[in-house]
N, C-alpha and C positions, 0 to 999 in steps of 0.2 A: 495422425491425419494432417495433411499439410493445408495451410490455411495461407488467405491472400494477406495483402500489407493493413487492413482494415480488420481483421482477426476470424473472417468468414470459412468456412471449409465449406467443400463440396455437396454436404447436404444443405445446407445452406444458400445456392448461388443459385438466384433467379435476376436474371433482368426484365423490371418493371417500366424502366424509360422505353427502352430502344427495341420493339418485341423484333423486329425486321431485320434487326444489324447484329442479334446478341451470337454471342460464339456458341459453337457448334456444341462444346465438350467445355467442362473445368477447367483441361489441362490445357487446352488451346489461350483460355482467359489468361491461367498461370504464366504461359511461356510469354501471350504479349507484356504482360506488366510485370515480368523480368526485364523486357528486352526498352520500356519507357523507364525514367529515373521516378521512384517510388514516390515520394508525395507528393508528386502532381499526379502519378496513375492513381493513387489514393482517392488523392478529393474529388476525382472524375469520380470515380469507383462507389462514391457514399451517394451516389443518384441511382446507382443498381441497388442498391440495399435503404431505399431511404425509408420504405412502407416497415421493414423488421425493424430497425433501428427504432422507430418511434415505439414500435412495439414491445422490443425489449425496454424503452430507456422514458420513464413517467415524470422523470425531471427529479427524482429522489435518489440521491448520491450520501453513501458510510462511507467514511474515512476511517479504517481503527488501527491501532497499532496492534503488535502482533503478542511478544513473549510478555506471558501475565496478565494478556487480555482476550486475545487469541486462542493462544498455546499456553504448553507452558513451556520451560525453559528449553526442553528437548526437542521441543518442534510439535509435539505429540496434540492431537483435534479430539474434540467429544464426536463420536460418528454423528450424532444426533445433533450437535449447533453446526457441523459442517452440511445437514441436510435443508436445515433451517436455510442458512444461507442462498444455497442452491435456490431454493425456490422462491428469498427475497430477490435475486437477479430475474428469475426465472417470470416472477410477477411485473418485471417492468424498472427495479432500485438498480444503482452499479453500485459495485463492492468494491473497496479499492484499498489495500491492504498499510501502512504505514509506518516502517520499521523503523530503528535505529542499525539495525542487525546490515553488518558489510557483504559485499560480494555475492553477485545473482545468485551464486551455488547455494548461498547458506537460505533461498526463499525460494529454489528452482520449484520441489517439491509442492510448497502452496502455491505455485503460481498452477502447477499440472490439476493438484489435487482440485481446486475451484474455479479452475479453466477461465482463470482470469485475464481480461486484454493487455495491463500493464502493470506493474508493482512501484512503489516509492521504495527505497533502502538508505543506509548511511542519512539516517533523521532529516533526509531532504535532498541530502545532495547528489543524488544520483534518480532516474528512472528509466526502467526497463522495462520494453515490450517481452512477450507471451514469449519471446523465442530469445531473451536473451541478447537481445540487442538496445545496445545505452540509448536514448533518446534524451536524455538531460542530464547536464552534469555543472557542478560549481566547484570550484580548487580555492582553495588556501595559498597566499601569495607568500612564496619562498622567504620572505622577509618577516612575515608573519611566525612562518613554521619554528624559523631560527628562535625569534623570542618567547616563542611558547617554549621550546624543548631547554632553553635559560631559563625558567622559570621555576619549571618544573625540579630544575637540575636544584635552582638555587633554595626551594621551598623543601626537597626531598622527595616529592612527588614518583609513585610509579606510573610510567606512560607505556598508552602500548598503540600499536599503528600498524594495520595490515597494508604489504608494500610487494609487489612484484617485478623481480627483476627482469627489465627485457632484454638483457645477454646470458640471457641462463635459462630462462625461464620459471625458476625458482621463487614460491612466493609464499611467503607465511606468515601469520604475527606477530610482529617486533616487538621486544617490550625489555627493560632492565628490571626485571621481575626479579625477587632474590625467594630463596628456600618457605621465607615464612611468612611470605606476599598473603597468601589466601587463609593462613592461621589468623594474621592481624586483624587483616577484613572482615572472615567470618565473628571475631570475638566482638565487634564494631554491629553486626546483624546487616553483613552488607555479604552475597553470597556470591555476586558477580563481579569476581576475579578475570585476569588474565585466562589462568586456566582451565575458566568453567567457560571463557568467552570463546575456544579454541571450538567447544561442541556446537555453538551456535552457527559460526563463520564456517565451519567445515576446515582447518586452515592448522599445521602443525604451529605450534609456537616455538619460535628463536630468541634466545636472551643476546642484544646489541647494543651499541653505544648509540645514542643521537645521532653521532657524527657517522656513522656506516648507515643507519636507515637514510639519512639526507641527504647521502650519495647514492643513492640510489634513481634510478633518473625515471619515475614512476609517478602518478596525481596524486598532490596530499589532500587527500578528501576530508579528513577526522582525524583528529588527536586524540585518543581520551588518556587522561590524567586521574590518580584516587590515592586516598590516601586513609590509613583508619582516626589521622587527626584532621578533624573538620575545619578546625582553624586553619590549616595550611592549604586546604581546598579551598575555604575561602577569600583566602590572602590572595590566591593567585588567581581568583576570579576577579574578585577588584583591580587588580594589576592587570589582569588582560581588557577588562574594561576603561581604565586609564590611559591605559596604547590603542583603545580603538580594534581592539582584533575579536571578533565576536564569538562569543561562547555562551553556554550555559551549564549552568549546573544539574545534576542530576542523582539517582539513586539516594534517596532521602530514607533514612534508617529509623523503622520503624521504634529501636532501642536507644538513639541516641537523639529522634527528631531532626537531626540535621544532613546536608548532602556532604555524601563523600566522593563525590565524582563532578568532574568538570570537563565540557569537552570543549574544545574547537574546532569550531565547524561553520563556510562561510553558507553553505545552505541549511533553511528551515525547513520542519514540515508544514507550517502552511506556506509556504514559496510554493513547496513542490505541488501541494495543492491544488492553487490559485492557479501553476501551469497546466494540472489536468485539467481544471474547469478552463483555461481558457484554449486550450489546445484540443486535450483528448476528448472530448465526448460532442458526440455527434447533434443532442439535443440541447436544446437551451434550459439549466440546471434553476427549477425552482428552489428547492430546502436540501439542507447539509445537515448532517450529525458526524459528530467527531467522538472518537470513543478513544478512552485509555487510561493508565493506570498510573508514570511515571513523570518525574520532573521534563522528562528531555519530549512529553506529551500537552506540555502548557502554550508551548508555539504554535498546536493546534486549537487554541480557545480563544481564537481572534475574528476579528469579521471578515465574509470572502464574500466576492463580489460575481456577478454576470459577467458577460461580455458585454455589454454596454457599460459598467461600471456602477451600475446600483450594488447596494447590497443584498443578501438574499438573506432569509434565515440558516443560521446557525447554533444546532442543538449540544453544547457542550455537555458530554455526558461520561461520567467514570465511573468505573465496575465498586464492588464491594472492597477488592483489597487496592483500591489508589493508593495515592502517597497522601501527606494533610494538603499539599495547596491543590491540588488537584480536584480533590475531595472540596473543597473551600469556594473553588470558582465556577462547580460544573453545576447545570443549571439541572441536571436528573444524575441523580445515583442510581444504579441498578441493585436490584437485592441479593443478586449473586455474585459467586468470584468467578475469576475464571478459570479455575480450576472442579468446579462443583460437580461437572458431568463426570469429569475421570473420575472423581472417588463415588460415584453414582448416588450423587446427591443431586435433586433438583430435575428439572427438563433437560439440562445437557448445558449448563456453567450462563455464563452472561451472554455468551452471542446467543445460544437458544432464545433469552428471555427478550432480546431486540428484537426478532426476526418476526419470534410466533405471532404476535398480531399487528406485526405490519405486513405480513405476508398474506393475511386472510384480510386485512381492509383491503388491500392494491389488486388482490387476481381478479376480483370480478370488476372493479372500477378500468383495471386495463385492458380486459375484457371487452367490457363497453365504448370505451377510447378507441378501439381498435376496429370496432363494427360500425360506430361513426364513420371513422376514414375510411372505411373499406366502401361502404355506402356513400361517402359525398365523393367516393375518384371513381363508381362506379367500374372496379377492378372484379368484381367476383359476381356469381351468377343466386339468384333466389336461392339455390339448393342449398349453397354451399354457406350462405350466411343464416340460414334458418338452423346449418347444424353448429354454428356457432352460439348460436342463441340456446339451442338444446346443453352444449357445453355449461354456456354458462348459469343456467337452472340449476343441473347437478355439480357447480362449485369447483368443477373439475382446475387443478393448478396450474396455468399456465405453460407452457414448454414450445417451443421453435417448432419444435415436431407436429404439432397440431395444427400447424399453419394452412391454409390452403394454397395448392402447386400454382405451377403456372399452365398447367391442363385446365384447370377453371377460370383462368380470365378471360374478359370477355371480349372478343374482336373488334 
């Protein structure tokens, strides 16, 4: 169903400003704010939707990351914490998904499956709307790229880089992987290899040299670097920390305690964050929870702030199978893993266990938020907010669908 630049579809689209001026049809809406540059027809546009807006958005905003916290590795959802979800949006939260994982293809799916308005990918440096279109992005300065891929050369490190050629069109990911790349790693208890990374990113892998991936004339978004000696991961974490070129470490091995992965990468996930709150959401964001499980998940356990620049609360929270510092700084552990629901263990793994009673505190609290406004803008008629109130007796879960048209407002 095609939706406007503010993520509305046609069942959806009522104008509440302008009842005299509003367009005849959807598609008449659609065709003007093709024919205006998109976000200036946007921010006009958030004054026809500002009554749902509040309505969907209570000021309670999840951040989580995906594989191991989410998913698991293959992308695969418990039906039952994907339903959970559903209905913490549904009650008033945004969900906003935050990956490490490259390339919209390899998230297209969750983005359809939870009809969500925008996704975080590449641990920050990139975000993309509902439809696949970039709205943020931060690159690695060529001069950077150079000494990271010396580094790695010099320490032994295997690096891999997804890179798309724009005279070919050819795009896949890069890596000098050798025959016993993912033997070494798995005997290390590190399962994410190059070519377990190929199932996530959706993306064939090529074995190349440095110097062909860095002719290629394409954004260095992410390096990532591993090796099964930790010490040589660490070496050249130091060393990229000494030149100033930002990384961090990551995939912390349950069997050895230490990280065998290091990336480079000049955007974080709370950068990308801190851009949703101050760009994408239409309401002023009271409390955060950040959820996950992995090293490259610690740059989400920092303070984010409003749009005025206070800070807001921030609930650092990691599943049953985090890594140790993760586990060490998050301020609530969850009792599940994230995989609990697939082996049908539990409510449906760790998102279930967030969801279930914040879902049931928030439906009838936005319930009531929303029968406030409807009654102080004098928009709807006795009937129609009496059967709101019947709604909200019987606990009924919130949904768009139950909203009342604009047949019931009042002249």
């Amino acid at each position: 169903m095609e939706k406007d630049p503010v993520g509305r579809s046609e069942e959806n689209y009522v104008d509440t400003e302008n009842k005299e001026e509003q367009f005849e049809t959807f598609e008449e809406h659609m065709a003007e704010m093709k024919q205006e540059e998109a976000v200036d027809r946007a921010e006009e546009d958030k004054q026809y939707f500002e009554v749902f807006d509040k309505f969907r958005f209570d000021g309670h905003v999840t951040f989580t990351d995906i594989d191991k916290t989410l998913t698991d590795n293959d992308g695969n959802f418990d039906p039952r914490a994907v339903e959970y979800i559903k209905k913490y949006r549904e009650a008033g939260g945004v969900f906003v998904p935050v990956t490490g994982r490259a390339r919209f293809e390899s998230v297209k799916d969750i983005v359809e499956k939870l009809d969500l308005p925008f996704i975080i990918i590449n641990n920050g440096a990139e975000i993309y709307d509902r439809n696949g279109n970039i709205i943020y992005k931060s690159e690695i300065p060529m001069e950077q790229v150079k000494q990271t891929f010396a580094l790695a050369e010099e320490y032994g490190l295997i690096w891999m880089q997804n890179k798309k050629n724009p005279e070919t069109g050819e795009e896949y990911l890069y890596s000098n992987y050798t025959e016993t790349t993912e033997q070494e790693m798995n005997a290390v208890g590190i399962e994410d290899t190059p070519e377990n990374e190929v199932k996530r990113i959706k993306l064939p892998l090529k074995k190349a040299t440095s110097e062909e991936v860095m002719g290629i004339n394409d954004s260095n978004l992410k390096i990532q670097m591993m090796s099964p000696d930790y010490k040589a991961v660490r070496a050249v974490y130091d060393k990229l920390q000494e030149q100033g070129i930002p990384c961090m470490l990551n995939m912390q091995s349950e069997q050895t305690k230490e990280f065998h992965w290091v990336e480079v990468i000049v955007g974080t996930k709370i950068g990308a964050i801190q851009w949703v709150i101050d760009h994408g959401l239409v309401g002023d964001i009271k409390t955060a929870q950040v959820v996950g499980d992995g090293g490259n998940d610690l740059s989400m356990f920092k303070e984010l702030h409003n749009r005025d620049g206070e800070p807001i609360p921030n609930t650092y929270t990691a599943v049953a199978n985090g890594c140790e510092e993760i586990l060490e700084k998050a301020h609530k552990i969850l009792q599940s893993k994230y995989d609990e629901g697939l082996r049908g263990l539990g409510k449906g793994g760790a998102m279930a266990e967030i969801f279930e009673d914040e879902v049931k505190m928030r439906e009838i609290q936005a319930f009531t938020d929303i029968l406030n406004q409807l009654l102080d803008k004098k928009m709807y008629d006795q009937k129609k907010v009496l059967d709101i109130v019947s709604r909200i007796k019987n606990k009924r879960v919130i949904d768009s669908r139950n909203m009342p048209n604009s047949e019931n407002s009042v002249a």
